[in-house]
N, C-alpha and C positions, 0 to 999 in steps of 0.2 A: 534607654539609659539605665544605670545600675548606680548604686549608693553602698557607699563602702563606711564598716558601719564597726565603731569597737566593740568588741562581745562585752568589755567590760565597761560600755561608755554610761554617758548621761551628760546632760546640759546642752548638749550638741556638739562637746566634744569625741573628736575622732573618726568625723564623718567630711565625707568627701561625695560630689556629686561626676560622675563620667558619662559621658556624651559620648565619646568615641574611643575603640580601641586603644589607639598610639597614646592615653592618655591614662589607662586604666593602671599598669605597672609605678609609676610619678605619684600618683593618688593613694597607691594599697601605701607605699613606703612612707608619703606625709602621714595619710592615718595612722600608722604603724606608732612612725616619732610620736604625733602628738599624745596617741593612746597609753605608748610607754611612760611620758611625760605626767599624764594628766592623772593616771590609776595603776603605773607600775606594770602593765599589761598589754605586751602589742599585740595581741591577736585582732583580726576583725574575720568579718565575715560581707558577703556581698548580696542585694536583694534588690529586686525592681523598685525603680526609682518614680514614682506617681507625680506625674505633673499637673500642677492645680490642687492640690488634695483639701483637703477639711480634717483637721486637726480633732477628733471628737472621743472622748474618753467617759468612761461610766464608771460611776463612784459605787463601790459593794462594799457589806460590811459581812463580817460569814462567824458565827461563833462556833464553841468546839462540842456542839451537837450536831454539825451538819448543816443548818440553815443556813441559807444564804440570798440577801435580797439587794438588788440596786437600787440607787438612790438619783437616777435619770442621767442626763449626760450634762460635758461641758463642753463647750467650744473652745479652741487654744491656738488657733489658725492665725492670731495674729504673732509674730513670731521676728528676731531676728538671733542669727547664727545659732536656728533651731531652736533656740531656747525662748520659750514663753512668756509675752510680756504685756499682753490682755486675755484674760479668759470670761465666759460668759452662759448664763445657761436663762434657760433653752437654746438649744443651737436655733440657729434662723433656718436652717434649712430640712431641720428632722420634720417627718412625717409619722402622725404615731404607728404607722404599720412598721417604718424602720427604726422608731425608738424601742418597740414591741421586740423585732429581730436581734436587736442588735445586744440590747436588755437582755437577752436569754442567753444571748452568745456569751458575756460578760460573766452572765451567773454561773456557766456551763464550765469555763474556763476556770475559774476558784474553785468550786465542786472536782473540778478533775485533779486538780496537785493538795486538795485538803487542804486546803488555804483556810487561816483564822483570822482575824482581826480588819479593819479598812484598810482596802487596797483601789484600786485603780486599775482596770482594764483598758489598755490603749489602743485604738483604729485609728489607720486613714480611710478617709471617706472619699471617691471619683467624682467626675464630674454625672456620674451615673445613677449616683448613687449607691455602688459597688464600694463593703466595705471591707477591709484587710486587719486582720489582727496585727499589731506591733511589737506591745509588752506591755507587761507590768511593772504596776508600781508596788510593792508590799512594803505599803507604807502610807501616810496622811499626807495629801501634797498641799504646794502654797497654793493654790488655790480650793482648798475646800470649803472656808466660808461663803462661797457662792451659791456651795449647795446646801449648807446651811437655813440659809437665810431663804430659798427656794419654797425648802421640806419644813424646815421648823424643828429638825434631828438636829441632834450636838453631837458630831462626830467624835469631839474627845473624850463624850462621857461615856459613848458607847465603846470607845476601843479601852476604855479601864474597865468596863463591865465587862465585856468580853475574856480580855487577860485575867479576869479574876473567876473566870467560869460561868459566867451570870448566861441563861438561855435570851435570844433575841424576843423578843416579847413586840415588835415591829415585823407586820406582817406583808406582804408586798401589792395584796390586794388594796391596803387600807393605806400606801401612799401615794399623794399629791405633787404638784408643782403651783406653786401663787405668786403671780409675778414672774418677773425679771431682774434679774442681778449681773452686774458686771464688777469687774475687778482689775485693776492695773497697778504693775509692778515698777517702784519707785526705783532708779538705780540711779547710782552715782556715775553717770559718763556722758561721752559726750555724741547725741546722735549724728553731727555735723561733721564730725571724725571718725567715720569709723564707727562709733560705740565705744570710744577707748572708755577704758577706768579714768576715772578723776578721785583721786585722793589730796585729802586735806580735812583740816578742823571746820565741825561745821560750826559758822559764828549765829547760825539763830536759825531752830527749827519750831514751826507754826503749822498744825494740822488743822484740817477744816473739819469743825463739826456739825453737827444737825440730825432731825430725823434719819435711819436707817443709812445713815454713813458710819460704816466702820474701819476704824483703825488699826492695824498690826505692825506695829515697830520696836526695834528693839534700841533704835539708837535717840538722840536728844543733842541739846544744843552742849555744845562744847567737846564731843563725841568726836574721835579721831576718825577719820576712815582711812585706811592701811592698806598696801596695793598685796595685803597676805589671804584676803578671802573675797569670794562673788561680791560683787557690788552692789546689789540691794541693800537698800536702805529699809523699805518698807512697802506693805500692800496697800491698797484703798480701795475698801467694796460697797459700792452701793447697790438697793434694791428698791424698786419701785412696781406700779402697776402693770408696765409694760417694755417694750425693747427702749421706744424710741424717748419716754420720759427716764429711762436709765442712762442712756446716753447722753442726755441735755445736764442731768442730776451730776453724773461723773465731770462732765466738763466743768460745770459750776464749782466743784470740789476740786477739782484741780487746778483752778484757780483762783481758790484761796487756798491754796497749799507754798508755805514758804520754805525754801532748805537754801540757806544763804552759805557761802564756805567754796564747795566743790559745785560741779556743773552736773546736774540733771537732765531726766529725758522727758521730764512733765510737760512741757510745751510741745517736746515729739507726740507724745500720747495726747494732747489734746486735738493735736491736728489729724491720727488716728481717724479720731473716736469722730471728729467733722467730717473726714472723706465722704463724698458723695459714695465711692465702691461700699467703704463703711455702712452706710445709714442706709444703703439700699441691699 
């Protein structure tokens, strides 16, 4: 199978998956519209298509001396129309000989285009363990307070120090991972549909607080949601001692999370986060 893929995409638009020939001309042309649609740009390109894969990306910071270290992996395998909507780290399935490889690979890849600042190096993982380069990110993504909360690094204070010249002074022998952390992505729509968008005024937004639950939202009660941009509402990352007291901590958190108005996928993500595939 092959994956037709915008050169210019992101979010998971302008990806198309083909299984057989008579289907592969119908798929470059949807790609094509949505891609013109979506970034002004119908080019794609075409790549093997990994069935099953694991979703797992390595967070680097690289300043403009040269250095350059990772800050361990995320997991992002939970997914709908590609676009990520639980991430997690430690992956469940890394091995440190393949977080060792894979970490190198990561740093090898920024080191080779002189890359500055935090970026993201993105694999798919097999069911083999066979991993494939995807892309970068150059850039902070929504999920890096996961790796935050991991390391104990402030990814934003590090990309101002960087941008302002400052040498990394974070050396790769000297970090760690503590814990586990998960993170899920609050959107406004509806999982029962589709995932459509749901737009409307929210009439009362209630976050769940406590130890090592954090918050990133930019919206609030009385807050219009408009069908003009991504539907995220908001993230919610917890961190605890291990996979599966993060898992019981998010669901707890998620439900005491109120967003009254428009239709959410919080009760999709709590059911997630309970799958037995999940927790095993």
């Amino acid at each position: 199978p092959l994956l037709v893929k915008a050169t210019a995409g992101g979010g998971g638009k302008g990806m198309r998956i083909v299984h057989k020939e008579s289907e592969l001309e119908q798929s470059i042309e949807s790609a094509k519209r949505e891609a013109k649609s979506a970034f002004g740009n119908d080019s794609v390109f075409l790549e093997q298509y990994i069935d099953k894969p694991r979703h797992i990306e390595f967070q680097i910071l690289a300043d403009q001396h040269g250095h350059v270290i990772h800050l361990f992996e995320r997991e992002c395998s939970i997914q709908r129309r590609h676009q990520k909507i639980i991430e997690e780290t430690p992956s469940p399935v890394m091995t440190p000989q393949l977080r060792e490889t894979m970490g190198k690979a990561a740093v090898a890849a920024a080191k080779a285009v002189g890359y500055t600042n935090a970026g993201t190096i993105e694999f798919m993982v097999d069911g083999n363990q066979n991993f494939y380069f995807m892309e970068m990110n150059t850039r902070l993504q929504v999920e890096h307070p996961i790796t935050e909360a991991t390391t104990g690094i402030d990814l934003v204070k590090w990309q101002l120090r960087i941008a302002s010249g400052m040498e990394l002074s974070i050396h790769q022998k000297d970090l760690i991972q503590r814990g586990h952390a998960l993170e899920c992505r609050i959107y406004a729509e509806d999982p029962s549909n589709g995932f459509l968008p749901s737009i409307g005024i929210l009439e009362k937004v209630d976050l769940p607080n406590g130890p090592n639950i954090r918050n990133d939202t930019g919206v609030e009660t009385h807050y219009h949601v408009s069908p003009y941009y991504d539907p995220m509402l908001a993230k919610l990352t917890v961190n605890t001692e291990n996979r599966e007291e993060s898992i019981n901590k998010m669901i707890w958190a998620l439900s005491h999370y109120v967003v009254l108005g428009v239709t959410t996928n919080i009760s999709f993500l709590k059911k997630v986060l309970d799958h037995p595939e999940f927790r095993k």
